[in-house]
C-alpha positions as CSV (number, residue, x, y, z in Angstrom):
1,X,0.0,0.0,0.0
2,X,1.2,3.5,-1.1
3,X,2.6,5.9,1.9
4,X,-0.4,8.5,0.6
5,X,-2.4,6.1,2.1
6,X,-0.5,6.1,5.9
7,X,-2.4,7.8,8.8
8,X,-2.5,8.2,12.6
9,X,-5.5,8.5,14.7
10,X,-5.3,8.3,18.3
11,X,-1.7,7.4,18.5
12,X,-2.3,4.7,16.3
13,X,-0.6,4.0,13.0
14,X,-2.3,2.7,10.2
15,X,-1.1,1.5,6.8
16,X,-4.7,2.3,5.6
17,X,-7.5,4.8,6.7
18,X,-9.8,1.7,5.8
19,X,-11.2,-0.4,9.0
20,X,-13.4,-3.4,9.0
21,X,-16.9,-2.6,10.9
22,X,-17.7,-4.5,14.2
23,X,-20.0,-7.3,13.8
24,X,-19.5,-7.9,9.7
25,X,-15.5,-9.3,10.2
26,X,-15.9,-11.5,13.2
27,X,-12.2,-11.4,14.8
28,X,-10.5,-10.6,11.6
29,X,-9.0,-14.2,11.0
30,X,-12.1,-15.2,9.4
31,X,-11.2,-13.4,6.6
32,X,-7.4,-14.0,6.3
33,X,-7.8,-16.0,2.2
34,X,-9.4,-12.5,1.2
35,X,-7.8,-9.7,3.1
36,X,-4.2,-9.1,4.0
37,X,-4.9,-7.9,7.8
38,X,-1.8,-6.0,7.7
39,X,-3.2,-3.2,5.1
40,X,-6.0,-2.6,6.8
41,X,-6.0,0.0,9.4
42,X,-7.9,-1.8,12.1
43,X,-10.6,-4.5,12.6
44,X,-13.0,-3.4,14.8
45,X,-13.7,-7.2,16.5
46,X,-16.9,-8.6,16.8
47,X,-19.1,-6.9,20.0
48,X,-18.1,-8.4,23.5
49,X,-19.7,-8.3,26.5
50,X,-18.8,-9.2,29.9
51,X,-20.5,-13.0,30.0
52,X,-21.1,-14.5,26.9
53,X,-24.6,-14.3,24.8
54,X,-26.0,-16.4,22.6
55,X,-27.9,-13.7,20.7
56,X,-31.6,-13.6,19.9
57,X,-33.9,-16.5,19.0
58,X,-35.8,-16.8,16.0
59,X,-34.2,-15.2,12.2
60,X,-31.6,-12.8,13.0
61,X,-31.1,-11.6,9.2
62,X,-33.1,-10.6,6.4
63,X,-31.8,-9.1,3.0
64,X,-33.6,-5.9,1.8
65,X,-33.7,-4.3,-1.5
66,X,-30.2,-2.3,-0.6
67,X,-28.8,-3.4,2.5
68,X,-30.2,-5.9,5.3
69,X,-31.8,-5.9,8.5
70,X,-30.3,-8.1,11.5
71,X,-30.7,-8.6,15.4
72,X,-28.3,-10.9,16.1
73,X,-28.4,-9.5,19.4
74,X,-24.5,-9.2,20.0
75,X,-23.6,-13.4,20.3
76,X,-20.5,-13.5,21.9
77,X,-18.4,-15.7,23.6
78,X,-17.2,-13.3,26.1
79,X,-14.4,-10.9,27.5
80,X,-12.3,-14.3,29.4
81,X,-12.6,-15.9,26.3
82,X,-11.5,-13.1,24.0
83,X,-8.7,-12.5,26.0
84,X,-7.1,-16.1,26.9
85,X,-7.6,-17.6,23.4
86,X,-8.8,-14.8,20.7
87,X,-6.6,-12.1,21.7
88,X,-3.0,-14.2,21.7
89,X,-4.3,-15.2,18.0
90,X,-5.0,-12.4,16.4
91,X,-3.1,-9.2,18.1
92,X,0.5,-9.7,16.0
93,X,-1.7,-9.9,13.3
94,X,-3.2,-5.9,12.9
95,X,-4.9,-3.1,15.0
96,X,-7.1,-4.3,17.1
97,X,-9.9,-2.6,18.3
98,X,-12.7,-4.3,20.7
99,X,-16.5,-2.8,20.1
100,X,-17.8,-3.3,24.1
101,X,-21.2,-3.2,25.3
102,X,-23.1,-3.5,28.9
103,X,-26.2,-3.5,30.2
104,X,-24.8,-0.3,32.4
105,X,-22.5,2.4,33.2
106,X,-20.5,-0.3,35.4
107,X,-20.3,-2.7,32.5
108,X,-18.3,-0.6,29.9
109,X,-15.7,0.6,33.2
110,X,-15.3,-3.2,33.8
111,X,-14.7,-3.9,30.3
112,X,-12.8,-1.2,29.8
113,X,-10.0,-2.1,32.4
114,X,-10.2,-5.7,31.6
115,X,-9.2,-4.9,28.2
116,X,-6.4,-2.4,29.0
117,X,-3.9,-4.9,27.8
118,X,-1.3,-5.6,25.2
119,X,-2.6,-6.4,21.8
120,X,-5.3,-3.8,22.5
121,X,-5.3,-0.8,20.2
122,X,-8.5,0.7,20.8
123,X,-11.7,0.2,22.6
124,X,-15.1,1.2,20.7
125,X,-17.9,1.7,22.9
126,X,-21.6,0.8,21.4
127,X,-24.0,2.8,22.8
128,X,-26.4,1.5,21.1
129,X,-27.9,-0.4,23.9
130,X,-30.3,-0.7,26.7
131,X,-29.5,1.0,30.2
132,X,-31.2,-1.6,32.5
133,X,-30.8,0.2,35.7
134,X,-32.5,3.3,34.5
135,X,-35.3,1.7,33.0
136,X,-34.3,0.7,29.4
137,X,-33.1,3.7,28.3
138,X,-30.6,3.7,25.1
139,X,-27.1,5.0,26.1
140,X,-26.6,6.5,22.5
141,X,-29.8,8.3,22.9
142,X,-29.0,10.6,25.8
143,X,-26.5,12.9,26.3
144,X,-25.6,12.1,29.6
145,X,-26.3,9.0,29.3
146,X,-24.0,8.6,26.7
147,X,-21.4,10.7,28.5
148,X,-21.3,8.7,31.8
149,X,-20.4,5.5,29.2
150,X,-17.4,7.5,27.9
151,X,-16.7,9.1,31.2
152,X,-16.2,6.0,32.9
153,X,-14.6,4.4,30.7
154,X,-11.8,6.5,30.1
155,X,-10.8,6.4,34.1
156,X,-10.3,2.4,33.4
157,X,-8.3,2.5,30.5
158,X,-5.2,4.1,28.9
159,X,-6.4,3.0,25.8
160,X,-8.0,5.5,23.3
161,X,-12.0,5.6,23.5
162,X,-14.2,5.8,20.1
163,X,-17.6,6.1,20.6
164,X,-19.9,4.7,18.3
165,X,-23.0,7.2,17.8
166,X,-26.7,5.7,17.2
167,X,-28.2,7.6,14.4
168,X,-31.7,7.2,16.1
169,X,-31.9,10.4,17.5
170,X,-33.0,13.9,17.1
171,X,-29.8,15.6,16.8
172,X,-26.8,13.9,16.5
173,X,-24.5,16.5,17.2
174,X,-25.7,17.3,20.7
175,X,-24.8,13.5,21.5
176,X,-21.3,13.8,19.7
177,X,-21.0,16.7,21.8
178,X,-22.0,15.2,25.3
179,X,-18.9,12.5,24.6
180,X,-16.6,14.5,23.1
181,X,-16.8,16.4,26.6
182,X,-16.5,13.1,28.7
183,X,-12.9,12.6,26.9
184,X,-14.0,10.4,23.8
185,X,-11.1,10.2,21.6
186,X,-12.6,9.6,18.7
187,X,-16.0,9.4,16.8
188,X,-17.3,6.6,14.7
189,X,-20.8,6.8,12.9
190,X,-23.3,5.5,12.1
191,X,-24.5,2.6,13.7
192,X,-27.7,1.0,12.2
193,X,-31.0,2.3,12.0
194,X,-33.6,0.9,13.6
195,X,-36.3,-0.8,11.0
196,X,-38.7,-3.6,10.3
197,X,-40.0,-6.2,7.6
198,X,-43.5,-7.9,7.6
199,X,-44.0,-11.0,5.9
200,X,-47.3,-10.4,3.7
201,X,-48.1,-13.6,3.9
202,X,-48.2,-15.0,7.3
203,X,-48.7,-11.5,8.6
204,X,-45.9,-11.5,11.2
205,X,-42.8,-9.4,11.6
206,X,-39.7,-11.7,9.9
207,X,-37.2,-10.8,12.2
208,X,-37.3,-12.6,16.0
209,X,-36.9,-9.7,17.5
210,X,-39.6,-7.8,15.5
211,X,-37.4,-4.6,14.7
212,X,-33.5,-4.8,13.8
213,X,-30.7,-2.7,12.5
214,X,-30.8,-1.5,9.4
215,X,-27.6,-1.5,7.2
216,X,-26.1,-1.5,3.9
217,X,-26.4,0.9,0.8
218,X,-29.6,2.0,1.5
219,X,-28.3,4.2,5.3
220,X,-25.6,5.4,3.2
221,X,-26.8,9.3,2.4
222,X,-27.9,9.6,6.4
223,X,-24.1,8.6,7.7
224,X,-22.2,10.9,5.3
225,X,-24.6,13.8,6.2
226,X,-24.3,13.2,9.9
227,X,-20.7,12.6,9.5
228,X,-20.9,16.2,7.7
229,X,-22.6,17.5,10.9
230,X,-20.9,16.0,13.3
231,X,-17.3,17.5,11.6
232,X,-18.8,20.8,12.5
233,X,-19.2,20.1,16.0
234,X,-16.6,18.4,17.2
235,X,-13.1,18.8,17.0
236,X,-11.5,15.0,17.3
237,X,-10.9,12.6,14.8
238,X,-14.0,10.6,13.0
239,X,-14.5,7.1,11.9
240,X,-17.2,7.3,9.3
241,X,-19.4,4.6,8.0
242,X,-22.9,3.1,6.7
243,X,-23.1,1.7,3.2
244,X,-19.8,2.0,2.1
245,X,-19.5,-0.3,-0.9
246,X,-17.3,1.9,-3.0
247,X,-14.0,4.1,-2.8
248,X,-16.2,6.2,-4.4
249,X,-18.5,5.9,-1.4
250,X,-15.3,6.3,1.2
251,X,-14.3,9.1,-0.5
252,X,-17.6,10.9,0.0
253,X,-17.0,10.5,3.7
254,X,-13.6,11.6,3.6
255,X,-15.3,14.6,2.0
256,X,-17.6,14.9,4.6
257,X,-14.9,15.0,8.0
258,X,-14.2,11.7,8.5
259,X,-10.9,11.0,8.9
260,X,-11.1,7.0,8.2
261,X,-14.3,4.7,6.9
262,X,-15.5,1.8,8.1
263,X,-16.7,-1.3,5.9
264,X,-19.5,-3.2,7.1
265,X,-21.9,-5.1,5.5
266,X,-20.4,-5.4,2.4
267,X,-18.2,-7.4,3.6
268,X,-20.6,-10.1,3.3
269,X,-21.2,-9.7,-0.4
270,X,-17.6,-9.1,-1.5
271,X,-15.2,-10.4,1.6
272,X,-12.3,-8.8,-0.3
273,X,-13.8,-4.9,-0.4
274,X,-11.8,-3.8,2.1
275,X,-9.1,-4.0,-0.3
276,X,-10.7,-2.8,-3.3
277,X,-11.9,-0.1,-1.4
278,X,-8.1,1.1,-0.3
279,X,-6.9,0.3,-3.9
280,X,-9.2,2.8,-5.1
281,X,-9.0,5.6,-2.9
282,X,-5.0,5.4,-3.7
283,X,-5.8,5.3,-7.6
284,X,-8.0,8.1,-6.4
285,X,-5.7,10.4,-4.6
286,X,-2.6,9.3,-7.1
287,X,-4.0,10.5,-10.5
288,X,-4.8,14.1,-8.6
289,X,-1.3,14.1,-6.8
290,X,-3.6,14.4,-3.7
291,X,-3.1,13.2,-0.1
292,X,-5.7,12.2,2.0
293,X,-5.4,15.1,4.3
294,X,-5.9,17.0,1.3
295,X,-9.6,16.0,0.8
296,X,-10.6,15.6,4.5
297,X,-13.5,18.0,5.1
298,X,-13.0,19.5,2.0
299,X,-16.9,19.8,0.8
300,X,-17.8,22.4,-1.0
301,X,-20.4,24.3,0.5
């Protein structure tokens, strides 16, 4: 990979502004025949919680007509087993960052300091997720909600702390805001956006869970314009993504503020996108003797 393509965010080097979204590259060696981990400027591992989860019951998936709905409902085998047999696996191997989640403020401080370890490169916080000692709330959809998550788990690590925003909310920038205050590193957006599918002929939602995330090409104008908003409002580094299936598509969020994408779901049509993705932004940049600081932000407005 071309040095254009060479970044820093956080303290942390990276061949590639081009990361692997949490939940669509499992722990990264999954995908080891199509992607040369190396190149890629993190993988953002699979969710993990405190005790391992199976996940919901019932279909967790269902393709729509540009992008796909899921509630897998964060399976995972665990933190003690991510860090006595994943971890030693698959930390020489590229920048590894852990997506955590918790049922409350406690959680992500626990997780946070069990994961302040070697091999660690990041810790990214979902928010995304149901406060169950005040009542069900959604972290990502209060401010100080949202905060206290970030707050607390920057006092249990020395790690840098990207917190992944939930688009399903009124105004994303006064969340962005909230954690940008509380000592978040870094910003990464979006996560998916809550939807649903009836099937027409038994009458009933398809997914177990009734509602799930919504992903894919389809989110893909809402992420770059929040991205765009939240570059206004915030002054550290954001991860962009939400339907990236093109450099062409990176390169709009580049454009928009972010300082590195994300690939998610299409990694589950094409596993080797990640790569054409970073090939392309280099063709990109090289035939306009451009870096990629020089299009960062730079929408014309």
């Amino acid at each position: 990979m071309n040095e254009q393509l060479k970044t820093e965010i956080c303290g942390i080097k990276m061949n590639t502004p081009i990361l692997a979204a949490s939940g669509t590259f499992g722990f990264g060696e999954e995908f080891t025949d199509f992607v040369d981990l190396e190149k890629l400027g993190g993988v953002m591992v699979k969710c993990i919680t405190l005790k391992p989860r199976a996940g919901n019951k019932g279909v967790r998936i269902t393709e729509t007509p540009a992008g796909m709905l899921n509630c897998i409902g964060l399976e995972n085998p665990g933190v003690e087993k991510f860090l006595t047999e994943i971890l030693p696996r698959i930390k020489n191997k590229m920048n590894v960052i852990v997506n955590i989640s918790g049922n409350s403020v406690e959680d992500y401080g626990e997780l946070a300091k069990l994961l302040d370890v070697e091999g660690v490169a990041a810790i990214e916080l979902n928010i995304s997720c149901p406060n169950v000692k005040d009542g069900g709330i959604i972290f990502g959809t209060n401010p100080k909600a949202a905060a206290a998550v970030t707050s607390t788990a920057k006092k249990f690590t020395s790690k840098p702390v990207i917190v992944k925003l939930s688009p399903n909310v009124t105004d994303i920038t006064e969340i962005a805001r909230a954690v940008e205050s509380a000592g978040a590193d870094c910003i990464s957006l979006i996560n998916t956006l809550m939807g649903m599918e009836i099937n027409i002929h038994t009458w009933k939602p398809t997914l177990g869970n009734i509602t799930g995330g919504l992903s894919g090409g389809a989110v893909k104008p809402v992420a770059v314009r929040m991205v765009y908003q939240v570059a206004q409002a915030v002054k550290v580094p954001i991860i962009g993504m939400g339907g990236i299936r093109t450099a062409a598509d990176a390169i709009e969020f580049f454009l928009a503020g972010a300082a590195a994408v994300a690939v998610g779901t299409a990694n589950f049509a094409n596993p080797a996108v990640t790569m054409e993705i970073a090939n392309g932004l280099e063709n990109y940049l090289a035939s306009r003797d451009l870096n990629l600081r020089d299009i960062i932000g730079k929408v014309k407005i």
